[in-house]
KOLLUMGU-865740 format. One record per residue (C-alpha): x, y, z. Coordinates in nm, 3 decimals, always signed. Layout:
<nodes>
<node <X Y Z>>
...
</nodes>
This chain:
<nodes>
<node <+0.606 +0.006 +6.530>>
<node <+0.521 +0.329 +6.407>>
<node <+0.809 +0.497 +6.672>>
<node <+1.068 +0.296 +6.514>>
<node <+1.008 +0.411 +6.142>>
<node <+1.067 +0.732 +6.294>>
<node <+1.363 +0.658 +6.471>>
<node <+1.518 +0.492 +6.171>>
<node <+1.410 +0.781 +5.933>>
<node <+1.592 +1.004 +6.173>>
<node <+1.918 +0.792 +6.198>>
<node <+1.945 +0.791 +5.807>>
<node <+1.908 +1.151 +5.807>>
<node <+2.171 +1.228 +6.015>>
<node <+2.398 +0.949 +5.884>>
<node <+2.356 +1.163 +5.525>>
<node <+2.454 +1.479 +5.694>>
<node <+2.792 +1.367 +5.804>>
<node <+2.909 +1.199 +5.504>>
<node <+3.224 +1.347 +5.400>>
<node <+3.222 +1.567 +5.119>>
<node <+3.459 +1.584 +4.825>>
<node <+3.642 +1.928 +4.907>>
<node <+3.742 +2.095 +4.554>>
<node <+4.118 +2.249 +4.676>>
<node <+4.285 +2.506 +4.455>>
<node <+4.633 +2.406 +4.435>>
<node <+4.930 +2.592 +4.310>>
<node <+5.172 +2.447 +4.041>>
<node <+5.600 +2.543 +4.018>>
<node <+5.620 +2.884 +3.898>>
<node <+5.601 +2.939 +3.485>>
<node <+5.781 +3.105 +3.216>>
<node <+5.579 +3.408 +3.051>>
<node <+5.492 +3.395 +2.699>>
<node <+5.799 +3.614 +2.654>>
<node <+6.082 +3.399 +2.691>>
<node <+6.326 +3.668 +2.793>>
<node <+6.140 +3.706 +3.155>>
<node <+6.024 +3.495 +3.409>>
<node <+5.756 +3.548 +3.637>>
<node <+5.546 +3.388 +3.941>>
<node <+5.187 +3.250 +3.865>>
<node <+4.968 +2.991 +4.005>>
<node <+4.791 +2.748 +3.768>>
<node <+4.471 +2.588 +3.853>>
<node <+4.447 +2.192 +3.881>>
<node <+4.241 +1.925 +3.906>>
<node <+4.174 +1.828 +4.215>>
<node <+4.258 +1.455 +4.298>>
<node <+4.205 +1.214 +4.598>>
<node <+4.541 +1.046 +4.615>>
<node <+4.795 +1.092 +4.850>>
<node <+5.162 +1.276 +4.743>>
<node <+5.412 +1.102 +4.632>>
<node <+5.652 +1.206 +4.884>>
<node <+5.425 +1.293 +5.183>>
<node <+5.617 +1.556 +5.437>>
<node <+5.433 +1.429 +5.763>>
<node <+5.713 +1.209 +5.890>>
<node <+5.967 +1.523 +5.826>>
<node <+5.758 +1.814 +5.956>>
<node <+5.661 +1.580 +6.309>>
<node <+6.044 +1.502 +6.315>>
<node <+6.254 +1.785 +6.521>>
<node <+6.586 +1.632 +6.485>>
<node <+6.542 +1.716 +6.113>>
<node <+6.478 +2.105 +6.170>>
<node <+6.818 +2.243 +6.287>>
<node <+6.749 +2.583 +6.245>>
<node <+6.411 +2.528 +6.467>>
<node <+6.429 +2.832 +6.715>>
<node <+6.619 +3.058 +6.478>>
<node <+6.467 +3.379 +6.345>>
<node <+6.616 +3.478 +5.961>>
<node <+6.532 +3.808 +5.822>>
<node <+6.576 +3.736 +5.441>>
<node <+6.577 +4.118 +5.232>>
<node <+6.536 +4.048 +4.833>>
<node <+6.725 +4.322 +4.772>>
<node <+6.605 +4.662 +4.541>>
<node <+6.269 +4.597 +4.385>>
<node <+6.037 +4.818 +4.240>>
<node <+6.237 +4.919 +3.963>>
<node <+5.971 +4.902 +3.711>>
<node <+5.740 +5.161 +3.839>>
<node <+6.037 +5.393 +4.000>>
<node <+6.415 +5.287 +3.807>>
<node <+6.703 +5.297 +3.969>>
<node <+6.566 +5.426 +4.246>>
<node <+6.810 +5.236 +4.445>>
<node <+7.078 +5.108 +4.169>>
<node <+6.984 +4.806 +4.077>>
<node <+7.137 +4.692 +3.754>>
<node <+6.913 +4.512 +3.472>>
<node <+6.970 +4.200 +3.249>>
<node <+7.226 +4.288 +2.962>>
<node <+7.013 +4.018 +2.725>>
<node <+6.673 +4.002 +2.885>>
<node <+6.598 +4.344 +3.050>>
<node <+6.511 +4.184 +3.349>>
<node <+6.509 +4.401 +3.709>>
<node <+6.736 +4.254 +3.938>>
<node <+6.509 +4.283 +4.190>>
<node <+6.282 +4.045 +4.041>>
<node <+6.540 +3.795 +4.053>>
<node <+6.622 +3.898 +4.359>>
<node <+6.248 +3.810 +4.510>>
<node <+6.217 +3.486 +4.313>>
<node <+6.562 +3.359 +4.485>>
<node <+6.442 +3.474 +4.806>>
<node <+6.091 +3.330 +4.758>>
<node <+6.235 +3.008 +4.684>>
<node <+6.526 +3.037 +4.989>>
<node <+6.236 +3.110 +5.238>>
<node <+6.101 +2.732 +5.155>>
<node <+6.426 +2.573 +5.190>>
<node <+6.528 +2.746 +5.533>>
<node <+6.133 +2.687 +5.643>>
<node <+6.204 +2.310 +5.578>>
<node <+6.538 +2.322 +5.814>>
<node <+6.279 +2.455 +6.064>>
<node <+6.360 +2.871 +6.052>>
<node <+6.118 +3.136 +6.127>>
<node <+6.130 +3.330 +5.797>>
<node <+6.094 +3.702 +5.804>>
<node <+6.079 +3.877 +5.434>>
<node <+6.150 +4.260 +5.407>>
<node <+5.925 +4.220 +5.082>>
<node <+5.719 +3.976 +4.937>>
<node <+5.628 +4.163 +4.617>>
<node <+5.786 +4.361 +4.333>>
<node <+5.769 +4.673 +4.499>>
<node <+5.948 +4.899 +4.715>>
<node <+5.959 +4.854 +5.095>>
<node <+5.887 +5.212 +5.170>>
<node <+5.719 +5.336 +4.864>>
<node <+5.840 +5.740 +4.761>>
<node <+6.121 +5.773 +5.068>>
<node <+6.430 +5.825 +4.977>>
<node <+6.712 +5.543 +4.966>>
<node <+6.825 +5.590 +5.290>>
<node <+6.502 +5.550 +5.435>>
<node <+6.445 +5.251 +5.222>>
<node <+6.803 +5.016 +5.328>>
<node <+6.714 +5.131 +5.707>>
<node <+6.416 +4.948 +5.688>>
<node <+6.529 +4.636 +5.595>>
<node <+6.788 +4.653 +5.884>>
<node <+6.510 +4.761 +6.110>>
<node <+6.285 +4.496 +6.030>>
<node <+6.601 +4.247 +6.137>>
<node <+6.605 +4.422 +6.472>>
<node <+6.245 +4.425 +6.492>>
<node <+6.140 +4.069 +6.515>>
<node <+6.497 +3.998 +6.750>>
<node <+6.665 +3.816 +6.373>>
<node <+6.959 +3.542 +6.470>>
<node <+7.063 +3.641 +6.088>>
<node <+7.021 +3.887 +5.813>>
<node <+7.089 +3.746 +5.481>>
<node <+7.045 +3.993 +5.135>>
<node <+6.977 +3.894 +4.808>>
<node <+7.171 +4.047 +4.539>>
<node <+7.329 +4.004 +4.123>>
<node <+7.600 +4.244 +4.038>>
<node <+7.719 +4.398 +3.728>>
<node <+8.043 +4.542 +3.583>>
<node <+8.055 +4.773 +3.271>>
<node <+8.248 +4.672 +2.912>>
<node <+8.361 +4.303 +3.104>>
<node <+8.092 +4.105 +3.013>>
<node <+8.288 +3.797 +3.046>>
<node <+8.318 +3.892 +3.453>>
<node <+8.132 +3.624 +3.614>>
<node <+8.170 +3.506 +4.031>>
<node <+8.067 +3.497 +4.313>>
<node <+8.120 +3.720 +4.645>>
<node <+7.953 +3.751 +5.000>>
<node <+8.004 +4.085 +5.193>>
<node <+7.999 +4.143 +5.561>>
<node <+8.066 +4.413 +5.795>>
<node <+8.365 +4.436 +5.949>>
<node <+8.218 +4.459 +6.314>>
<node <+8.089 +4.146 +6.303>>
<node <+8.310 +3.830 +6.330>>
<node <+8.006 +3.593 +6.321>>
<node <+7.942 +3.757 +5.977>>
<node <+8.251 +3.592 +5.847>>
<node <+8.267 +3.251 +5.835>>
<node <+7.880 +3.260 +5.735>>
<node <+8.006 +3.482 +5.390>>
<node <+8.251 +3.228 +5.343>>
<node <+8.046 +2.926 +5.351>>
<node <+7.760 +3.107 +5.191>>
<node <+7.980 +3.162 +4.906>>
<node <+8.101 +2.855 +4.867>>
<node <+7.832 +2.695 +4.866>>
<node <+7.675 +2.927 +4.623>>
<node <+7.985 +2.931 +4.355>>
<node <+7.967 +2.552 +4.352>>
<node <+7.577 +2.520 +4.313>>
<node <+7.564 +2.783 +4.003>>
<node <+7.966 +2.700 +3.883>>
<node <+8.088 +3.059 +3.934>>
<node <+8.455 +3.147 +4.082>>
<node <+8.411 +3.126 +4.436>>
<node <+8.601 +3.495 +4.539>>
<node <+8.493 +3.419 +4.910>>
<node <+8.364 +3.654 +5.219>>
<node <+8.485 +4.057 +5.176>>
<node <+8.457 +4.298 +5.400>>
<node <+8.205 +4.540 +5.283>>
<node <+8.087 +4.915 +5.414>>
<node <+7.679 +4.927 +5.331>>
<node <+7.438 +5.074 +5.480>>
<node <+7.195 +4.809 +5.496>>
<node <+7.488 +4.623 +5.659>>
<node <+7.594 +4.832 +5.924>>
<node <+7.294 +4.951 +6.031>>
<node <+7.189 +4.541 +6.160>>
<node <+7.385 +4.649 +6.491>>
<node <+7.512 +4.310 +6.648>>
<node <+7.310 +4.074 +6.441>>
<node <+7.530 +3.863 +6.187>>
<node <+7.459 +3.970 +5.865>>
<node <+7.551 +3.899 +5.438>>
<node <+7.504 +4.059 +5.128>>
<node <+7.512 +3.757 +4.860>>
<node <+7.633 +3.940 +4.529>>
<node <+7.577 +3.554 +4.395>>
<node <+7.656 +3.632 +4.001>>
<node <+7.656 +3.920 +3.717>>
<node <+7.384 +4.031 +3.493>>
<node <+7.614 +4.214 +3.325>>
<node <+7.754 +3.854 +3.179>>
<node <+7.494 +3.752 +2.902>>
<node <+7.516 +3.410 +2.952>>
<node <+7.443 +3.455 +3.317>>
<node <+7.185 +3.639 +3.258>>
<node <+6.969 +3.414 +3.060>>
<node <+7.030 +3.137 +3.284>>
<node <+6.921 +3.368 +3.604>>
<node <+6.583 +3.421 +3.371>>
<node <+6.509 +3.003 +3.448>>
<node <+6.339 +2.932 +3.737>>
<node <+6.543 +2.607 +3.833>>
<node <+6.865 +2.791 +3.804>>
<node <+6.717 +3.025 +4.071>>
<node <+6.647 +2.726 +4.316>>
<node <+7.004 +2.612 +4.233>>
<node <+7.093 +2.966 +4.383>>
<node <+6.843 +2.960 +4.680>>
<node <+6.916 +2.633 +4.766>>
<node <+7.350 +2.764 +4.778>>
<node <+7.283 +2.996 +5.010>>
<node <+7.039 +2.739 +5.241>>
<node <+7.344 +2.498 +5.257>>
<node <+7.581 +2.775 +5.300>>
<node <+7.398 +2.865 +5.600>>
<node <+7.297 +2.540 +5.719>>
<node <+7.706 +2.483 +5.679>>
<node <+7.774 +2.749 +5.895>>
<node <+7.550 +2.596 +6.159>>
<node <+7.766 +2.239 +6.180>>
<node <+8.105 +2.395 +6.161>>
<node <+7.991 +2.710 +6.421>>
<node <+7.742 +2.489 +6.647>>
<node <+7.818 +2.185 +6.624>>
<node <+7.457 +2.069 +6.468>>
<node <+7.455 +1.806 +6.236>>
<node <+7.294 +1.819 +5.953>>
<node <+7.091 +1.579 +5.715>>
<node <+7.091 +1.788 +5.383>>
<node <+6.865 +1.494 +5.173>>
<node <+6.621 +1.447 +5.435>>
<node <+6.525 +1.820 +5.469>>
<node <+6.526 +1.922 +5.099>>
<node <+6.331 +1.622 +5.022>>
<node <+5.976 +1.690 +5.054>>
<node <+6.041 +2.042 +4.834>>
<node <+6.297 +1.910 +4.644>>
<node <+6.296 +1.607 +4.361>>
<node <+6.691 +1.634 +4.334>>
<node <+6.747 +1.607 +4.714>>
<node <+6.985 +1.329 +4.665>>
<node <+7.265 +1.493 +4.582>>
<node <+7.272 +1.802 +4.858>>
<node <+7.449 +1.616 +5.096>>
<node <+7.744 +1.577 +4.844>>
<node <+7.746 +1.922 +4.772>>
<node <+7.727 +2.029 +5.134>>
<node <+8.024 +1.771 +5.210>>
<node <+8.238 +1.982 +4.921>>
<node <+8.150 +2.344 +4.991>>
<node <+8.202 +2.366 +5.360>>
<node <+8.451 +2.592 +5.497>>
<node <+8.620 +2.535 +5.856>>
<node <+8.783 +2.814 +6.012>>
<node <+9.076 +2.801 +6.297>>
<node <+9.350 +3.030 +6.427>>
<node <+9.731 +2.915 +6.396>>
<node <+9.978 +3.090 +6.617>>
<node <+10.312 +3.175 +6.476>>
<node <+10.632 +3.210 +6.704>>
<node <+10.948 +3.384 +6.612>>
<node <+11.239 +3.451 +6.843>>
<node <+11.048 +3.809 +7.007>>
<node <+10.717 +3.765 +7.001>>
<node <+10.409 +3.575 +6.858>>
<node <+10.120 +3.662 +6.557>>
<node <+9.833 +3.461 +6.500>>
<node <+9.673 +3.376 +6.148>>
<node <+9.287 +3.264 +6.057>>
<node <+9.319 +3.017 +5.827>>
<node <+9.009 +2.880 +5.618>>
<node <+9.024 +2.533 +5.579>>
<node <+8.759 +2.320 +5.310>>
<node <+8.647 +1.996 +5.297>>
<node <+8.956 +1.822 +5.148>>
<node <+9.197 +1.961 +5.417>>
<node <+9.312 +2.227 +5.145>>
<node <+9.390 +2.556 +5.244>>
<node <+9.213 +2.842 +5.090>>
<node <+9.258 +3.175 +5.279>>
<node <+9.431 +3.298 +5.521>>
<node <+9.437 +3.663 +5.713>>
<node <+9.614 +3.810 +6.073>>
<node <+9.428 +3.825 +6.312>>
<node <+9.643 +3.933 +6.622>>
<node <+9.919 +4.193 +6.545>>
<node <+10.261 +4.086 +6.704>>
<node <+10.314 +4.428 +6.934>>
<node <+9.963 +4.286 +7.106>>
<node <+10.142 +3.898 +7.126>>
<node <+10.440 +4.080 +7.240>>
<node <+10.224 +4.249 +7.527>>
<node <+10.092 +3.924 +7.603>>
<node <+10.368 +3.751 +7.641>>
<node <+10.533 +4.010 +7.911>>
<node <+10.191 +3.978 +8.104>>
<node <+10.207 +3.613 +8.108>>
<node <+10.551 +3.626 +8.172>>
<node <+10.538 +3.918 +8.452>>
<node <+10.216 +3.682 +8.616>>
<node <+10.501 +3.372 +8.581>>
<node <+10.732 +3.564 +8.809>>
<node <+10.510 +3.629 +9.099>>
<node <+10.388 +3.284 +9.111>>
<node <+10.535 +3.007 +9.367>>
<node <+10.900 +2.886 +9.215>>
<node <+10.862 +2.545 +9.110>>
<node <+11.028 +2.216 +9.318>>
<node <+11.331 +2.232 +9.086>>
<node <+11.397 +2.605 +9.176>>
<node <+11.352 +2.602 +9.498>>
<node <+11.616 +2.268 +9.557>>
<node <+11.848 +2.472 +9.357>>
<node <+11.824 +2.828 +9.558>>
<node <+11.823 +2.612 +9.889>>
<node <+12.214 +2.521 +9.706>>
<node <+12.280 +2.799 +9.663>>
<node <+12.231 +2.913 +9.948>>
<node <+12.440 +2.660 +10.097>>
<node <+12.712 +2.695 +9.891>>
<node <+12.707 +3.104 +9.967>>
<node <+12.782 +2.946 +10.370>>
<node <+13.038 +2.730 +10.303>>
<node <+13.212 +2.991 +10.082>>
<node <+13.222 +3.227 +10.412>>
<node <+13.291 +2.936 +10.664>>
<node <+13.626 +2.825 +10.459>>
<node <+13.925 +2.971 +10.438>>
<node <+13.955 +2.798 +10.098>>
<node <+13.906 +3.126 +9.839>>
<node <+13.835 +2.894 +9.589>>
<node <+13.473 +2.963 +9.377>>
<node <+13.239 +2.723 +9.436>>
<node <+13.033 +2.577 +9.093>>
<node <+12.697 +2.508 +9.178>>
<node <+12.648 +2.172 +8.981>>
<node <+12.282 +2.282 +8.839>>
<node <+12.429 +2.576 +8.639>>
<node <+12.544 +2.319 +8.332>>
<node <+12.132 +2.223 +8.279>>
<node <+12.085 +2.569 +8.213>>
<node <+12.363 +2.587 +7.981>>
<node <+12.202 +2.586 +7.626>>
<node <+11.842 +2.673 +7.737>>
<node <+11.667 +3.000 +7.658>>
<node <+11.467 +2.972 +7.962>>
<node <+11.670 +3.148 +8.345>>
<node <+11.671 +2.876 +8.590>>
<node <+11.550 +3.103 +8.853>>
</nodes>
């Protein structure tokens, strides 16, 4: 009896041991505005820590793979500038007209916010900085825009996407939208075009489209497919203030997400459930799909024929079927070469059925003609089907 008062003792013991603890969890609210009004800054908030489950729990989403489309791709985001603060203008960046705000700290708070949205979609996020800093502390700016690009080539990026906000002296009504990308890359294109649209439509700027553009930063990526998103001005003052609020800079992040995620469906053929990824980050998910629908941009080359030779056109094409660019794309001396290639390639080739009936005719008829004493021509009856064709018979 005495055994079994030990044995229970010892089972009530280790019963307490296991009992699951309350675990106190430090948990990070939405990022707040500073007691200054005219800036807005990062900051976690502590919270009571509570037992229930979310309301929108992301389990279902993150165990779901058809719901990551960008799972295997690698996306070197670069908040561009930074720093300015401690070392200004050290690389040009311009500053709030109103507030006095860097641009690179909108800059990082857009990026900070684009890395969760493109995270969701299932991307492997790679940030050239996470802080207000510079990347390379007292190097010159040279030094500074090649590491960004290197850190793309580094981790083996699929894209390279650059955060900017412009500025334009004495216009301070100037206010749109623009995506650069080097002219080496055609990938680059139709990913500044959707990027921008996307973009334009989310914040209600002019959309001005994809540009060529000669930066550093740009052509230093090599062969990986890269943007600089010049999303808005801080030179406007009412642009400004509204790039000082926190939810207009998810507005912007979440442009450039769809823009790319756009790119993806039109480019590789992946489709794409826009409310079911921005959900579990998002409490107005319901209306990205819309929004993707409207700012996608298709892209597709027309060939144009004139009596000598042939050009060929890029035309952008949106979601209603309207047109909305257009550029060459083949100059006509190269269509003309083309054509005399295909055509010299045409003339070696086997003579079709047709051809060769009416040169055995011919041939015939070139007999008879010496066999007769008749001088009279012969017509060979196939001639009049190649009366009022461009195209020889033979």
């Amino acid at each position: 009896m005495q055994i079994w008062r030990y044995v229970l003792a010892g089972s009530v013991v280790t019963a307490l041991a296991f009992v699951p603890q309350q675990q106190v969890t430090k948990m990070a609210s939405m990022p707040t505005m500073d007691a200054n009004p005219a800036f807005a800054s990062l900051k976690l908030q502590k919270l009571t820590p509570t037992n229930v489950l979310p309301a929108r729990s992301p389990v279902s989403f993150f165990s779901s793979r058809q719901n990551k489309p960008l799972s295997g791709i690698t996306i070197c985001v670069d908040p561009g500038h930074g720093g300015e603060n401690s070392e200004p203008g050290y690389t040009g960046g311009t500053r709030g007209i109103v507030t006095g705000q860097t641009e690179g700290d909108v800059n990082l708070r857009v990026s900070l916010l684009l890395r969760q949205y493109l995270e969701a979609a299932g991307a492997r996020v790679v940030m050239t900085r996470i802080s207000d800093d510079r990347c390379q502390g007292g190097t010159c700016k040279r030094d500074e825009l090649d590491f960004r690009s290197n850190t793309a080539k580094q981790y083996r990026a699929d894209f390279f996407i650059s955060v900017h906000h412009n500025e334009v002296g004495g216009k301070p009504n100037t206010n749109y939208t623009a995506v650069f990308y080097p002219k080496h890359s055609g990938a680059s294109a139709p990913l500044a075009a959707n990027i921008s649209s996307a973009v334009s439509r989310y914040l209600g700027t002019r959309n001005v489209g994809a540009k060529v553009g000669d930066y550093r930063v740009l052509n230093q990526i090599g062969s990986i497919p890269g943007v600089i998103v010049e999303a808005s001005f801080m030179s406007n003052p009412n642009e400004d203030r509204r790039l000082a609020n926190l939810a207009y800079n998810k507005q912007e992040a979440k442009g450039i997400a769809t823009g790319i995620l756009n790119y993806f469906r039109t480019a590789k053929s992946v489709n794409v459930d826009f409310q079911q990824i921005f959900a579990p980050i998002d409490s107005q998910a319901g209306s990205a799909q819309a929004m993707a629908d409207a700012s996608i941009i298709r892209r597709q080359v027309v060939e144009r024929k004139s009596m000598f030779n042939r050009t060929y056109e890029e035309v952008t094409i949106d979601r209603a079927g309207k047109q909305v660019a257009r550029r060459p794309v083949g100059s006509s001396t190269l269509a003309a070469k083309q054509h005399k290639t295909s055509t010299k390639t045409a003339s070696v080739s086997r003579p079709s059925e047709r051809v060769e009936k009416f040169v055995a005719a011919s041939q015939q008829n070139a007999k008879t003609l010496q066999s007769t004493k008749n001088s009279r021509r012969v017509v060979i009856s196939e001639r009049d089907k190649a009366i009022g064709s461009s195209r020889p018979v033979i």
